[in-house]
C-alpha distance (Angstrom), angle and dihedral (degrees) to the residues before:
residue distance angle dihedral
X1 . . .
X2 3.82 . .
X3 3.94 125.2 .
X4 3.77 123.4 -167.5
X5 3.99 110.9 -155.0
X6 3.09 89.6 -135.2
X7 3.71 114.2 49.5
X8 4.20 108.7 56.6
X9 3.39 108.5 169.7
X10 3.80 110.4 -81.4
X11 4.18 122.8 -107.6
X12 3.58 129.2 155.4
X13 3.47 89.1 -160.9
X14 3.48 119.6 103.2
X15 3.74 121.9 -110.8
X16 3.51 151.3 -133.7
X17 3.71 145.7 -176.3
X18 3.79 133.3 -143.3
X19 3.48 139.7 135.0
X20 4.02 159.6 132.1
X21 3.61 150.0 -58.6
X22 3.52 111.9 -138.8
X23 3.58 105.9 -131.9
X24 3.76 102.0 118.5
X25 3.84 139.2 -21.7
X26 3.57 122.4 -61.3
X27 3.84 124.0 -90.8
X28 4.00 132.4 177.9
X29 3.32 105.3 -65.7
X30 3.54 94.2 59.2
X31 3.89 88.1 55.9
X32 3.19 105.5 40.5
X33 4.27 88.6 41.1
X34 3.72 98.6 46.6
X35 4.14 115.0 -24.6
X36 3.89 90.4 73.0
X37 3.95 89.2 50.4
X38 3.51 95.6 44.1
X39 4.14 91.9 59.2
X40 3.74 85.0 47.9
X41 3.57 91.5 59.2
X42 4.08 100.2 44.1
X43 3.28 75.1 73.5
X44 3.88 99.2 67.7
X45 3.61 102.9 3.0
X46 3.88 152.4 82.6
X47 3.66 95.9 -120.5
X48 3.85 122.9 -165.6
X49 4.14 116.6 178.2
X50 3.81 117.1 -168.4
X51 3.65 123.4 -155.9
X52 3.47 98.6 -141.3
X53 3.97 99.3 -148.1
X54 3.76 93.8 148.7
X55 4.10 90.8 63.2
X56 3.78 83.1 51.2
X57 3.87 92.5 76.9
X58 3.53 92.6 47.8
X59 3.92 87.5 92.2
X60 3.66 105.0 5.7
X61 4.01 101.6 44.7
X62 4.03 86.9 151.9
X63 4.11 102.1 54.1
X64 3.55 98.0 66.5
X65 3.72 85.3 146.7
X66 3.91 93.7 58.4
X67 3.34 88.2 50.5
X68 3.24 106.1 50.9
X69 4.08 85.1 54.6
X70 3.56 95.5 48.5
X71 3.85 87.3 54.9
X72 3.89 85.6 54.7
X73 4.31 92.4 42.0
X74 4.21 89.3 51.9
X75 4.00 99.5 46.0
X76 4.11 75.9 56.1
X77 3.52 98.5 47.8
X78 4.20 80.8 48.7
X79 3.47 94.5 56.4
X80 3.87 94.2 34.6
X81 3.78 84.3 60.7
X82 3.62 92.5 53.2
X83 4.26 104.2 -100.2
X84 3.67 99.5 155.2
X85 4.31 105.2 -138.6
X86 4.59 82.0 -153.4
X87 3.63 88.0 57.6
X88 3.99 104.5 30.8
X89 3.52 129.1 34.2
X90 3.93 116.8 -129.1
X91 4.04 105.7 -172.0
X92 3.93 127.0 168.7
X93 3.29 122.4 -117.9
X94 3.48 105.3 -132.9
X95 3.21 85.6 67.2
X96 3.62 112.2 67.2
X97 3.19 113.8 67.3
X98 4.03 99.0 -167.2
X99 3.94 80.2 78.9
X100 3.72 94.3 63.0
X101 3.63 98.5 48.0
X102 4.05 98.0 44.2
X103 4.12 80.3 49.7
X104 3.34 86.6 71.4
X105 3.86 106.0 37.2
X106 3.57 83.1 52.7
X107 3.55 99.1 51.1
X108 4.01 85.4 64.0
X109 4.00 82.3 59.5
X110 4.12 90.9 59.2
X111 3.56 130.7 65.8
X112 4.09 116.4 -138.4
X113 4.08 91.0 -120.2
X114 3.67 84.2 45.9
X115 4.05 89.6 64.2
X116 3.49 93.9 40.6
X117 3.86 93.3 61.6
X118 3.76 86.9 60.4
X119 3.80 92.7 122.5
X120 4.51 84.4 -151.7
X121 3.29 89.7 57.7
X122 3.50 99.6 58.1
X123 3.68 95.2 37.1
X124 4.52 82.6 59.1
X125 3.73 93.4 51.7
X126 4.17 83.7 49.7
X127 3.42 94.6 40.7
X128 3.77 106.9 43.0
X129 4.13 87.1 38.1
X130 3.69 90.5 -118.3
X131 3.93 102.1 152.0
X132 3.41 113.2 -179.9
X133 3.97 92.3 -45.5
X134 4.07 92.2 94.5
X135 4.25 119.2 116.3
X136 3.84 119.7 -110.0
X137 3.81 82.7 -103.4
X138 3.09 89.4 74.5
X139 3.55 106.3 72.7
X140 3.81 78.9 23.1
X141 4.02 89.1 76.5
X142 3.79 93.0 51.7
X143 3.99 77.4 66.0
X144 3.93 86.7 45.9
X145 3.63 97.6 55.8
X146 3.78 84.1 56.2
X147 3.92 87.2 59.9
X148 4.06 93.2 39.2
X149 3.81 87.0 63.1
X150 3.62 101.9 40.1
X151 3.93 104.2 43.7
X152 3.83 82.3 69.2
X153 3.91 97.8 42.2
X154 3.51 95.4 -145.2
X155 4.34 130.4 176.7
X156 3.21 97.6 -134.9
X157 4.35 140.7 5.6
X158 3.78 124.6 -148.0
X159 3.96 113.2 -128.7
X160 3.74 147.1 155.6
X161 3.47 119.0 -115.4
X162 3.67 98.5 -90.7
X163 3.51 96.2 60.0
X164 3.65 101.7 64.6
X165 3.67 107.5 95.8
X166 4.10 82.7 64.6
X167 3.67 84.3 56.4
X168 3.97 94.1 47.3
X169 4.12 89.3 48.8
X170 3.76 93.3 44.8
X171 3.81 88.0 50.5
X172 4.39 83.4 52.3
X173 3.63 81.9 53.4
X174 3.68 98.6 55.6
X175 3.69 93.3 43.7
X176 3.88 91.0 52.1
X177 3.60 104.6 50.6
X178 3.93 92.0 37.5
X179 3.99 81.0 51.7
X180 3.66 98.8 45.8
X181 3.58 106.9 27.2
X182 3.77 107.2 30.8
X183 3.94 100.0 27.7
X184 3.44 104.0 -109.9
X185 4.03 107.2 160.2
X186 3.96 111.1 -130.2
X187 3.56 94.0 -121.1
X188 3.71 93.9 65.1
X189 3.75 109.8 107.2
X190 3.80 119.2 -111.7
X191 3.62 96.8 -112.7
X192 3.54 92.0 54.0
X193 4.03 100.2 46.1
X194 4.27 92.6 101.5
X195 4.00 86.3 49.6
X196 3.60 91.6 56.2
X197 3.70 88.9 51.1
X198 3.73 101.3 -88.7
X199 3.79 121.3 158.1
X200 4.04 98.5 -141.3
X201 3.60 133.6 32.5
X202 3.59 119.4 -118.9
X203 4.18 92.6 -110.7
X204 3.42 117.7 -135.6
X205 4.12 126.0 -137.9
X206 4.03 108.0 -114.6
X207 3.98 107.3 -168.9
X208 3.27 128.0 -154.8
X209 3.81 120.5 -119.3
X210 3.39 100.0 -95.4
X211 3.98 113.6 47.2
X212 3.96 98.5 -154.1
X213 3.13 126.5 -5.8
X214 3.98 108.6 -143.6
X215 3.83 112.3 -124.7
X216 3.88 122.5 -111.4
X217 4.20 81.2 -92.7
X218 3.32 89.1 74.4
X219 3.68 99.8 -130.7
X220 4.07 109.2 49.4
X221 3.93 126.1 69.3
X222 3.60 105.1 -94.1
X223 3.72 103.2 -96.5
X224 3.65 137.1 155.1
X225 4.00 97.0 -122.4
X226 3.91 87.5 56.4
X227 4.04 92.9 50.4
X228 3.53 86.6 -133.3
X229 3.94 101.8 114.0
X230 3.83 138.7 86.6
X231 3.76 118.4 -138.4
X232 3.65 125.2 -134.4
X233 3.72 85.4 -118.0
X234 3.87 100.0 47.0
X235 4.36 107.5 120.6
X236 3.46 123.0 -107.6
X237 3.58 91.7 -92.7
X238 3.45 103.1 44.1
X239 3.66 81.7 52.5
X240 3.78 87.9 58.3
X241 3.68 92.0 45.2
X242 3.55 96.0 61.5
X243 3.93 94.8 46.9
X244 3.64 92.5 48.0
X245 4.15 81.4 59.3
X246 3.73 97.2 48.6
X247 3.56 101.9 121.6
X248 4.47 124.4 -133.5
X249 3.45 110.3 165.7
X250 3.71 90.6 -120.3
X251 4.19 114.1 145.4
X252 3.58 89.0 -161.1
X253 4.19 156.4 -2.6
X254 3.73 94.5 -103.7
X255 3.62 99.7 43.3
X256 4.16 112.0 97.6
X257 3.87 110.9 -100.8
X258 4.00 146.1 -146.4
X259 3.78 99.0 -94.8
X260 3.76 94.2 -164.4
X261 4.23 92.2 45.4
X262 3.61 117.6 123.2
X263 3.29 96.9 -77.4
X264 4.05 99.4 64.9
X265 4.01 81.7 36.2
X266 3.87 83.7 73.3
X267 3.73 89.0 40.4
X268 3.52 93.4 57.6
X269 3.35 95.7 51.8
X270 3.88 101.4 33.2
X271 3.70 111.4 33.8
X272 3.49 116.5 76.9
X273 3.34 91.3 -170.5
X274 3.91 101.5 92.1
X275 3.00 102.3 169.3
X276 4.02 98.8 56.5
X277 4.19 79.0 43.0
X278 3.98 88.8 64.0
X279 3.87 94.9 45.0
X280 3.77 94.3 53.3
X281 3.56 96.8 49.5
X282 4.03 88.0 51.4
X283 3.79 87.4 46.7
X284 3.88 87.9 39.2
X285 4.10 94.9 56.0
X286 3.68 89.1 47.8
X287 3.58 95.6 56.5
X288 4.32 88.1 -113.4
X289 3.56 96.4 123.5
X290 4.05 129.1 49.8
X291 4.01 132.0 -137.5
X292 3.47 92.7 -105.9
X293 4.20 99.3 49.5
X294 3.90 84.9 46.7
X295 4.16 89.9 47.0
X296 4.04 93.0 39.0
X297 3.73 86.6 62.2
X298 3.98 103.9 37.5
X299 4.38 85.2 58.4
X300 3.67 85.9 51.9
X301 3.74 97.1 51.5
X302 3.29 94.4 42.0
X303 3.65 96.5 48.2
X304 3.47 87.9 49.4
X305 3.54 84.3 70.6
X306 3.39 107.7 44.8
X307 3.87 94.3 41.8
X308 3.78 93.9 91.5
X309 3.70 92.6 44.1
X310 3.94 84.0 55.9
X311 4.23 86.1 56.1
X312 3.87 94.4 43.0
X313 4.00 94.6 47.3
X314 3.54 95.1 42.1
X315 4.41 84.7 66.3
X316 3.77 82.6 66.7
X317 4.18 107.4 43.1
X318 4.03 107.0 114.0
X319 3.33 91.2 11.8
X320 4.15 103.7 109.3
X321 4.10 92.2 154.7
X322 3.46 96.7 49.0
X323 4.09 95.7 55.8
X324 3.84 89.8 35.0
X325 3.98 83.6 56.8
X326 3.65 85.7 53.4
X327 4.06 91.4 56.0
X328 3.44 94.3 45.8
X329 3.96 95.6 49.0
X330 4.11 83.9 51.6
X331 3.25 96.7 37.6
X332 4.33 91.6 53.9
X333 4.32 79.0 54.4
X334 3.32 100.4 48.4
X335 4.13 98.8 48.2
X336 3.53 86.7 55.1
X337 3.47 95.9 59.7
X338 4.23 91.0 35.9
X339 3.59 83.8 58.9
X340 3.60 105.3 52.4
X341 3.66 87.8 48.9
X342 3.84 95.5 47.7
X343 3.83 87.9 48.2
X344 3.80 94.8 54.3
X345 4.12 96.2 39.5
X346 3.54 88.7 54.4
X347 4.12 92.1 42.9
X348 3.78 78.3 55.6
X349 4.07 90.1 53.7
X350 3.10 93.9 42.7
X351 3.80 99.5 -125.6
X352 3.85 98.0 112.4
X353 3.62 128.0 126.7
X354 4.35 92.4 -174.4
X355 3.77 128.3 -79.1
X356 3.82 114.9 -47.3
X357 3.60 128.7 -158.0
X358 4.05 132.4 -118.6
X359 3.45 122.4 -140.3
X360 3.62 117.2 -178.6
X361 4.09 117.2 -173.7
């Protein structure tokens, strides 16, 4: 694979940047938080997704091998979902080495208390019962994200609601280095910053519909860790399964209910039938309708859904070469563009030598 710096390939469109860690398939409140968003947007936009394998070892720096398959498992939830590799570029991270080095310019750009104030970060080391027994790198790839974003100078990345205070540091970033290094004043406002001769736009956070989606507990974000999610490529009855578990509080079918529980949560943002939606809650709240009637339909809407995911990811089971093909296509993209950017933030630091080449066997 060779990359010139300076010949990306070409798009008027304007572009964005998003993506995943790989530590497990994908579920619903990926989709309905950023995957749904993101097939909008193929539509319209330049659209780069990173397959953020690096984070990975952040907390799992000894299952290289699960890794390395849940890389595989999420570029076929992507293209069970319907991301089109011809009109989007999916790239690993690993892989691009512009990442790495702006990771560490940028970490000159951030002060250590600054990091630590990253609300998501402290929710991880709560969540994932890390105490104080986590690696540098792991505040280390709060930096990173910074660097995922703006190798790829994008307008705009897709996230759920948790992932915003990355968004609001890498915008700090932006403003910084334009500041600093390409003589941006500070009282220039964000949208203006590549006008005034700024190397990266100040990226704004695009949410998905629905913020967080609460996990089949009931209480928690739907996550993997917490065994509280359902995967895009769970069966039908495994989808059913986990419905029939969602939890209400309710002692029994006739007693009047919480129409805006979990259960008409998923509704809302599963059923397209509205209509139907509005006249179970009514029935709901006056004790007309039972748990299970309410759950019986919420597994069929949903797999509804994620029935043709089911067809398009089954094209791609056993077939490790042919998705791998896929990352290395993307990946060829997305160093192209890496580079140019690389090449121009370090003209900007004045620690460049010219453009260099990649050549990947």
């Amino acid at each position: 694979m060779n990359t010139t710096p300076g010949s990306p390939v070409a798009s008027d469109r304007p572009r964005i940047l998003t993506g995943d860690t790989p530590t497990g398939r994908l579920h619903l409140g990926h989709y309905v938080g950023s995957l749904e968003r993101r097939l909008a947007l193929q539509e319209t936009h330049d659209c780069f997704f990173i397959i953020a394998n690096v984070h990975a070892f952040t907390t799992r720096a000894t299952q290289f091998d699960e890794i390395r398959s849940d890389v595989l498992e999420i570029v076929r939830d992507y293209l069970a979902v319907g991301i089109d590799p011809q009109r989007s570029t999916i790239f690993l991270q690993s892989e691009v080495p512009a990442i790495a080095e702006l990771t560490f310019f940028f970490s000159m750009l951030l002060g250590y208390g600054r990091v630590m104030k990253n609300p998501t970060i402290k929710d991880e080391i709560r969540i994932k019962n890390l105490g104080d027994t986590y690696p540098f790198g792991f505040l280390l790839y709060a930096v990173g994200q910074t660097a995922d974003i703006l190798t790829f100078r994008p307008e705009a990345v897709p996230v759920g609601e948790d992932q915003v205070p990355h968004i609001e540091m890498t915008r700090e970033v932006a403003r910084r280095f334009n500041q600093v290094f390409c003589g941006v004043s500070d009282q220039v406002a964000d949208e203006d910053h590549l006008d005034k001769g700024g190397l990266f736009p100040v990226p704004r956070a695009d949410v998905g519909r629905v913020a967080r989606l609460v996990g089949t507990d009931g209480t928690n974000k739907m996550s993997k860790s917490l065994n509280n999610a359902i995967f895009l490529s769970d069966t039908a009855k495994q989808v059913q399964k986990k419905v029939n578990k969602l939890y209400t509080g309710r002692q029994s079918p006739t007693d009047p209910g919480d129409p805006n529980n979990v259960l008409f949560q998923y509704h809302d943002a599963f059923n397209p039938d509205t209509a139907r939606v509005a006249e179970m809650r009514e029935l709901y709240a006056a004790g007309g309708i039972g748990d299970g009637d309410v759950k019986k339909e919420l597994g069929a809407a949903i797999n509804t859904l994620l029935e043709p995911m089911r067809q398009r990811r089954a094209e791609y089971e056993g077939q490790d070469d042919r998705v791998l093909d896929i990352l290395r296509d993307g990946t060829a993209r997305a160093n192209a563009v890496a580079e140019e950017t690389l090449h121009r933030a370090k003209q900007a630091m004045k620690v460049d030598l010219g453009p260099r080449s990649l050549k990947f066997q």
